[in-house]
Every structure is written in C-alpha cells, then in structure tokens.
VODOZA-535340 format. One record per residue (C-alpha): residue number from 1; residue in three letters; y, z, x. Coordinates in pm, whole numbers. Example, Ala and Ser with C-alpha at 12.3 -4.5 7.8 and 13.67 -1.06 7.14 Angstrom:
2
<r num="1" residuo="ALA" v="-450" w="780" u="1230"/>
<r num="2" residuo="SER" v="-106" w="714" u="1367"/>
This chain:
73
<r num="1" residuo="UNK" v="-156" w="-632" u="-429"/>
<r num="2" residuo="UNK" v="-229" w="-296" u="-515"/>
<r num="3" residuo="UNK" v="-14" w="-168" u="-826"/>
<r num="4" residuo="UNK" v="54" w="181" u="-927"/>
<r num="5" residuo="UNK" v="-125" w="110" u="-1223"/>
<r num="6" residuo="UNK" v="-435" w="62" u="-1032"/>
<r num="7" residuo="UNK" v="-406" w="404" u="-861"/>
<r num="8" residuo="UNK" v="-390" w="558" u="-1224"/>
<r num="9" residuo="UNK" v="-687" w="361" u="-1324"/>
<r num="10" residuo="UNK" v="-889" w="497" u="-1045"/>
<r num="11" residuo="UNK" v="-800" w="821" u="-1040"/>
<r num="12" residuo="UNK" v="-884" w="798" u="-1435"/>
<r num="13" residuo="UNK" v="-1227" w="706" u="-1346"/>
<r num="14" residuo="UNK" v="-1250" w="987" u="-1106"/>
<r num="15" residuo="UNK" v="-1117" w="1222" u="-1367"/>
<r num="16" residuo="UNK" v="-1393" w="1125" u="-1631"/>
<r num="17" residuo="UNK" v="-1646" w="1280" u="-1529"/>
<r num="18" residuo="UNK" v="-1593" w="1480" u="-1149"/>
<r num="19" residuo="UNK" v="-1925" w="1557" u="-1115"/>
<r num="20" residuo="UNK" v="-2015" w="1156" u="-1085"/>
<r num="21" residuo="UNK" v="-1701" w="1096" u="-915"/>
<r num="22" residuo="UNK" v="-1606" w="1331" u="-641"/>
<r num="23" residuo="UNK" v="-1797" w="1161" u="-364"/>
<r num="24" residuo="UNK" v="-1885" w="790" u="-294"/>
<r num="25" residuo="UNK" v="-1538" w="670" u="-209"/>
<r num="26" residuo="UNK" v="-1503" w="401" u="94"/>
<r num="27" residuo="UNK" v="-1433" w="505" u="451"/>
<r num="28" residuo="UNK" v="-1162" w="295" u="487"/>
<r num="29" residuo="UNK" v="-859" w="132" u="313"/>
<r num="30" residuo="UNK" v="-691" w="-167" u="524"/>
<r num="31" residuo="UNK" v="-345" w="-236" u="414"/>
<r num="32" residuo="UNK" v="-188" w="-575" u="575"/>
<r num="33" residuo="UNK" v="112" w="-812" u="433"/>
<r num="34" residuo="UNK" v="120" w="-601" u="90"/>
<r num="35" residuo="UNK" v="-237" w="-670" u="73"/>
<r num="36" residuo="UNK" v="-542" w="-347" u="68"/>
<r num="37" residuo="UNK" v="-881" w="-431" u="107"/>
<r num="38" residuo="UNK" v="-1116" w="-83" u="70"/>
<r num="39" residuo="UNK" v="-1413" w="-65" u="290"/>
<r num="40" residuo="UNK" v="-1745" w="109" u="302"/>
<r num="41" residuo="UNK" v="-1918" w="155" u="685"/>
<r num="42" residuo="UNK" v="-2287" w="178" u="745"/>
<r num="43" residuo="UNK" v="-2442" w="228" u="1036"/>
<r num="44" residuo="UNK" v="-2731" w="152" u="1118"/>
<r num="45" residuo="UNK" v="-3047" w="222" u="925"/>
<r num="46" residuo="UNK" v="-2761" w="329" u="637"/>
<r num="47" residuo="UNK" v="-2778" w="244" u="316"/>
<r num="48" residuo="UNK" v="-2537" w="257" u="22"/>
<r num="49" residuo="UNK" v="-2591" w="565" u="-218"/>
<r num="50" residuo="UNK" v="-2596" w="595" u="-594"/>
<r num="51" residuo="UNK" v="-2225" w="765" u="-574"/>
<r num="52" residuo="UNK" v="-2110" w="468" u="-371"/>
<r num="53" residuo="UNK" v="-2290" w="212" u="-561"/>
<r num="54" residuo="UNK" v="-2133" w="395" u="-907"/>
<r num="55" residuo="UNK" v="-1774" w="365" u="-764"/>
<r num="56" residuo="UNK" v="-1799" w="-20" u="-661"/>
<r num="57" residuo="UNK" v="-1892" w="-110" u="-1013"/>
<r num="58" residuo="UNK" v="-1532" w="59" u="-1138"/>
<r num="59" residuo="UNK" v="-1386" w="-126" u="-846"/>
<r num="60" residuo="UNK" v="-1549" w="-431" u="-951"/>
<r num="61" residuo="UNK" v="-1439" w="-339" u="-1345"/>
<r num="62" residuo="UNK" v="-1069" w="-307" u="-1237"/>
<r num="63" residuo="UNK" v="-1005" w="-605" u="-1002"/>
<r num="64" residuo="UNK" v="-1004" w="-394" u="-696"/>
<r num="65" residuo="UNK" v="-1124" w="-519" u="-334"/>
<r num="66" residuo="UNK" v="-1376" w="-379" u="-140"/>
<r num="67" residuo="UNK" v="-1595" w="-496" u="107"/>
<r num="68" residuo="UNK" v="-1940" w="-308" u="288"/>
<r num="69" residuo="UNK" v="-1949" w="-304" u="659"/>
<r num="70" residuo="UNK" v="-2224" w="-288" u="849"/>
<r num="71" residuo="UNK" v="-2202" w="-166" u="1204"/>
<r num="72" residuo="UNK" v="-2545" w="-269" u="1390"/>
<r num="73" residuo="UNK" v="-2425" w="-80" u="1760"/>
C-alpha cells in the first residue's frame, strides 16, 4: 500500500540534493485494489540512465515497487 509517509520519504530524497534528483522518475504509476506499482518504459534499443538507476536504489531503500518495462514493438 502506498502510505503518506512514503510520499514524504520520496519527496525527501528528491529534496536532498535537486540537482541528482529532478529527473529519472518512472513513466508510469499503476494504482489497482489500494495497491501502486511504479514503472519505468524502454523502448527499444533504451537503456536505463544513471538518474533512473539513482532513483531505483531509494525505491529499493524505502520498500517501494517498481518494475522496468521493456517494449520490443
């Protein structure tokens, strides 16, 4: 489920330091039976950058779900 205190954690991170932080959020966040799953697209020939890479390890730190997509059409 995602909490309120979760949003305040991440926008904590972004806060830290805005230069690291301002881009390399997912696309996407799906939301279904209380339940949020944030997700990352690539295309093809895609691959994930530093920023994006940077802001799954926080997601990973706080307990938060996220999942890469890749899109191969």
């Amino acid at each position: 489920m995602f909490s309120y205190r979760t949003l305040v954690e991440l926008i904590k991170v972004m806060l830290s330091d805005l230069r690291l932080f301002r881009t390399g959020m997912p696309d996407l966040i799906a939301f279904k039976d209380g339940q949020y799953l944030w997700v990352e697209v690539k295309g093809p020939g895609d691959k994930l950058q530093d920023n994006q890479i940077r802001w799954m390890g926080e997601f990973e730190r706080l307990g938060v779900h996220f999942c890469v997509a890749y899109v191969n059409q």
